[in-house]
N, C-alpha and C positions, 0 to 999 in steps of 0.2 A: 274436277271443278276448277276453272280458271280463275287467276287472281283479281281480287279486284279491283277496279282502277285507282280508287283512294289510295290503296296497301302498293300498286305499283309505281305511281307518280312521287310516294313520300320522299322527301328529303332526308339525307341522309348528312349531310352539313350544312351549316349555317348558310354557307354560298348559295344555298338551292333555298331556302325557306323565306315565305312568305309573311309579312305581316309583321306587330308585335315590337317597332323600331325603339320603342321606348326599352324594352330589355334585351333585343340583340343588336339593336343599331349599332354604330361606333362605339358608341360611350355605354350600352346596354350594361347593366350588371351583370347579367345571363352569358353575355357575351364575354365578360372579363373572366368569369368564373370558369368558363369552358376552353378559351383559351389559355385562362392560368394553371388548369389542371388543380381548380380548388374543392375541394370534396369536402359538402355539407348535404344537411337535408333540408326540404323546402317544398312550397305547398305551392302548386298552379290554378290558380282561382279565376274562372273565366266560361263565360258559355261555351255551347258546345261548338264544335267542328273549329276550332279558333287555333291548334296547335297543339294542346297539352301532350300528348302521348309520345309528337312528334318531336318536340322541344327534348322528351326526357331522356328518348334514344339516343339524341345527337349529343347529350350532355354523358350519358355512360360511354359512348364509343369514344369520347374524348377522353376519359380516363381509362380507358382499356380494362372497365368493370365486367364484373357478369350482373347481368341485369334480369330480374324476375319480376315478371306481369304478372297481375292479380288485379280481380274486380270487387270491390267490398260488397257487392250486392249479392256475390255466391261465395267469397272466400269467408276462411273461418280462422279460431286460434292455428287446429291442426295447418292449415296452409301455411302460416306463419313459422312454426315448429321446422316443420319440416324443412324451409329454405333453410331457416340458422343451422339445422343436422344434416346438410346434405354432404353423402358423404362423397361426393364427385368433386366437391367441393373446401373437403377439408385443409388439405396441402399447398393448394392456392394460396397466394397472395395475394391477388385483386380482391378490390374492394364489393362487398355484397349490396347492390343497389335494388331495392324495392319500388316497383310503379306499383302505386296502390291508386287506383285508378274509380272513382265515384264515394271519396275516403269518407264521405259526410255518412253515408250508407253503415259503416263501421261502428257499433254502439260502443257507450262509455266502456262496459266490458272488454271487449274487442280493443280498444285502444289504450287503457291501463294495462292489456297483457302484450301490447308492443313497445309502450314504451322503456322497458328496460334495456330491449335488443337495440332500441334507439340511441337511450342514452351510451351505454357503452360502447355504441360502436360498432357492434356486430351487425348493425344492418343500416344502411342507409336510406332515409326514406324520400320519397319522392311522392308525393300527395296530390291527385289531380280532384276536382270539386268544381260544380256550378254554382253550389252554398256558399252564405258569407261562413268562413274557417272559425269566428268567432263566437257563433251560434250551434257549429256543428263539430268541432273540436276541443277536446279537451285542453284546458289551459297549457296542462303540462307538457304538452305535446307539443303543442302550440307555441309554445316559448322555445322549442327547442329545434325549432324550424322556422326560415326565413321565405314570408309569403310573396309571390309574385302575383300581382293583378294582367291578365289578358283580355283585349276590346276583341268584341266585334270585329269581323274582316269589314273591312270599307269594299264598295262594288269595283274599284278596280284593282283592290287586292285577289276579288273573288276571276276577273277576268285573267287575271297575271299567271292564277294555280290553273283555271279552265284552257290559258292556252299553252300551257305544258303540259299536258296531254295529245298533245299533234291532230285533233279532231275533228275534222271541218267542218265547221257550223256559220251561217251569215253573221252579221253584224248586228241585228236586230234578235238574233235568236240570243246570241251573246249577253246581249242588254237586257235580255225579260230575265235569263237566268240568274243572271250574278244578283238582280237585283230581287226575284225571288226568293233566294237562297236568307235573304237578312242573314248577312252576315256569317255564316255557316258553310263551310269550304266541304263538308262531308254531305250535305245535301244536295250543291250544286253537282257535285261528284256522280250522286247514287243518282238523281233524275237524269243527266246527263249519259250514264251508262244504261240504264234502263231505257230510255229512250231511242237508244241505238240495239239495244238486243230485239225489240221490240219494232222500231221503224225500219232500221239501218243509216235512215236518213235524219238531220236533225234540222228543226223546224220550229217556228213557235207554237203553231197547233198541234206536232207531235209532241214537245215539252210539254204541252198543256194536257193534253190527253192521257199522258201517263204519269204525270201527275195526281192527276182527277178530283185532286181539292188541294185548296191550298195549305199550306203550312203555315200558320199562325206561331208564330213566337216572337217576342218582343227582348231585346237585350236587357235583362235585368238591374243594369244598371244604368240605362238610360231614359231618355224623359218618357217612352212610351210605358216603362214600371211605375216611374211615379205618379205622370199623370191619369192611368185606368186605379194605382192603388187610391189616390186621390179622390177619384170620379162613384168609385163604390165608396169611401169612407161617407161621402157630401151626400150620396142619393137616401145611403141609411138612414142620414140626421135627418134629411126631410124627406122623410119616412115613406120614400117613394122605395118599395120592395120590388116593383119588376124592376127597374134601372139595377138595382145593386146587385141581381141574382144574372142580370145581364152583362154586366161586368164582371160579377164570379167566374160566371162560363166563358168569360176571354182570357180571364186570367189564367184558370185551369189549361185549357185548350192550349194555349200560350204555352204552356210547361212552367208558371209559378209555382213555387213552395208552397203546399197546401197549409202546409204549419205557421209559415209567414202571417198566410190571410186567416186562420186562426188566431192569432197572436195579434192581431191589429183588432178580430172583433173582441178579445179580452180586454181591451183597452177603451176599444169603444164602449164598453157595456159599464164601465165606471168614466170613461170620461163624459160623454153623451146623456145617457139614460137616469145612471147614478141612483138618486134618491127616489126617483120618479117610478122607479122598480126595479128593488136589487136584486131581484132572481133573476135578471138580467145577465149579472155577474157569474151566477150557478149554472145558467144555460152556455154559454158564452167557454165556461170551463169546462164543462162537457163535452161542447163541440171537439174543443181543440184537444182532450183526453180521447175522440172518436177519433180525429184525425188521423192521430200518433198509431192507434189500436188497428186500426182497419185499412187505412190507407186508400190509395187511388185506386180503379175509378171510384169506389163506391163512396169512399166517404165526401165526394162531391156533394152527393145528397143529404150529407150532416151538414156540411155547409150551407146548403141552400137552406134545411131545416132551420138552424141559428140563425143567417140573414134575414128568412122572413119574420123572425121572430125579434130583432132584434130594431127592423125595421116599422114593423107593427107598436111597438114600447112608447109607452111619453117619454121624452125628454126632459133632462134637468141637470144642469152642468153647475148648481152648489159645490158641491162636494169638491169639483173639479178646481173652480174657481177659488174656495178657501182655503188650499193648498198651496197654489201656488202664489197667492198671498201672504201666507203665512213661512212659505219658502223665502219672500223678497224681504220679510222684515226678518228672517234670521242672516240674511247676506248683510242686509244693512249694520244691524245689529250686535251680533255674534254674539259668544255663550253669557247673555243676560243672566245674573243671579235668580236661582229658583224658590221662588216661594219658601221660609225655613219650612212652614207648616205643612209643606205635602211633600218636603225633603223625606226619603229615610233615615231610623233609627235605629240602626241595628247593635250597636255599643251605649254602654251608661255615660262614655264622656258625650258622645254625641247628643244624646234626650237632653243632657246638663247643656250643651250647647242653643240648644231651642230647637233641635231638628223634629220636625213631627209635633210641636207643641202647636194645642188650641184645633187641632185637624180634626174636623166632624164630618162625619160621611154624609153624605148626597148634600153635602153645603152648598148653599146657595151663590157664595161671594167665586167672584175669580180667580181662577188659579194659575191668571198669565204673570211673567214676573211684572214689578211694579211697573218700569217704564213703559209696558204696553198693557198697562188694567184699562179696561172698557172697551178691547180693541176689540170688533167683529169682523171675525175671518169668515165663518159658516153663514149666509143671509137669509138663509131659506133654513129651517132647522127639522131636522124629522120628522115625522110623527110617533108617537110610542106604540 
């Protein structure tokens, strides 16, 4: 099986890598740290085909590490175990560097039983991720490793890697690719080889052909996430359900975080819907309990299930609105004295003090402190 172009063109130093100037430019951190020979661990946060794997080799081979690949989507504790016991490895004194490569994949389990080998030392980690790190890792871990943000390749990043490959291709064939690719140096790569095992020749209509559909993904941290996350949140409010299930399926297709759009409609289902129908809230937490359980593709269709339904709901944004009303007069205000009479009593000097005196249940009068009696946060008030 011959190698393949991606794995043959990789850089191997800094001098040859593409991309990413903010951490290996001149002044990079990445770059300081590689040329200083400083050994820590640290998280590569960035879509895909952007660097991460290639950054982490360039950064072991500068410390003259041994460096162990692993994928969290098939590795386990045993994986773990075993590098810290390897006994090829015992009388070494290089450093043991771990690529944990898709680290978000990794459950809370899975990452309580590495961080010991972290903190101590015994392993060093090296954490690559599409996830924001702060939704998909654990605190402790997370603190104990310094995260790197990576973009998007720009299209003449993506042309700069396609013409280090020696591959002749026109000018125009050039330009559909890189810009194809959005940003992903491992896609322009794989079409580009595929294209030539398949034509010999490369062309826009042979890139296109073997291709055969396009690849949809949007940089997640750029305005095409916010503005389709956006575009589904507005269609739900007005309660148009084909538009929001039509922006679910870009967003999915896209490769977003099903959990995300999970987690956005938990929010909509009390900030939106609220009062108007709280099992809005129960469906909503179900979805995103489906999500977690079952996963992609299928749980596309728990999402869509939720969307329509969540689309379908009256709206009523009370709840929403007296909160964070009630939010602006605590900033204004700060910790106003509370009512003595619906204070606790739990000691006899305290009763002797007035705490809990005069207090009658389902009392009618107000129980906000004095300075805000009469105020109405809630405008719209349940029904029982």
């Amino acid at each position: 099986m011959s190698e393949p172009l991606a794995h043959k063109i990789r850089p191997k130093s800094l001098k040859d890598f593409v991309g990413q100037d903010h951490l290996v430019g001149k002044s990079g951190p990445l770059r300081k740290a590689i040329e200083d020979r400083h050994l820590f661990s640290f998280i590569l946060w960035g879509p895909p085909g952007v660097g991460k794997t290639t950054l982490a080799r360039i950064y072991t081979n500068a410390l003259h590490a041994r460096l162990y690949e692993l994928s969290a989507v098939s590795a386990g504790k045993d994986d773990i175990r075993k590098i810290v016991e390897d006994p090829d490895t015992l009388l070494e004194q290089r450093p043991k560097l771990l690529f944990l490569d898709e680290i978000h994949r990794f459950n809370k389990a899975q990452q309580d039983f590495l961080l010991p080998y972290v903190e101590s030392g015994k392993l060093t980690l090296i954490g690559a991720t599409t996830e924001n790190p702060s939704f998909e890792i654990i605190n402790a871990l997370l603190s104990r490793a310094r995260v790197f943000i990576l973009h998007s390749l720009t299209d003449t990043e993506i042309k700069s890697i396609l013409k280090r490959t020696k591959m002749k291709m026109p000018k125009d064939a050039m330009e559909w690719l890189s810009e194809m690719a959005h940003g992903d140096a491992r896609i322009a790569l794989t079409v580009l080889e595929n294209t030539l095992e398949l034509y010999k020749t490369v062309t826009v209509e042979n890139l296109k052909n073997t291709l055969q559909h396009a690849f949809i993904r949007f940089d997640k941290k750029g305005d095409e996430h916010y503005d389709t996350i956006s575009a589904f949140i507005k269609s739900m409010r007005a309660s148009d359900a084909d538009a929001a299930i039509y922006y679910l399926a870009r967003m999915i297709e896209g490769g977003e975080d099903p959990k995300f759009i999970a987690r956005r409609m938990v929010i909509f289902a009390s900030e939106d819907i609220g009062l108007a129908q709280p099992t809005a809230l129960v469906v909503a937490n179900e979805v995103f309990r489906a999500v977690e359980t079952i996963g992609l593709p299928e749980a596309g269709i728990n999402l869509a299930h939720g969307v329509a339904y969540l689309a379908a709901a009256k709206k009523d944004r009370s709840a929403y609105d007296a909160y964070f009303a009630a939010l602006d007069d605590v900033r204004k205000t700060g910790n106003l004295p509370i009512p003595f009479k619906i204070r606790n009593a739990p000691t006899k000097l305290m009763k002797e003090l007035g705490y809990g005196k005069n207090y009658k249940k389902y009392d009618t009068e107000s129980y906000l402190p004095d300075k805000l009696k009469g105020k109405i946060y809630l405008k719209k008030k349940p029904k029982a």
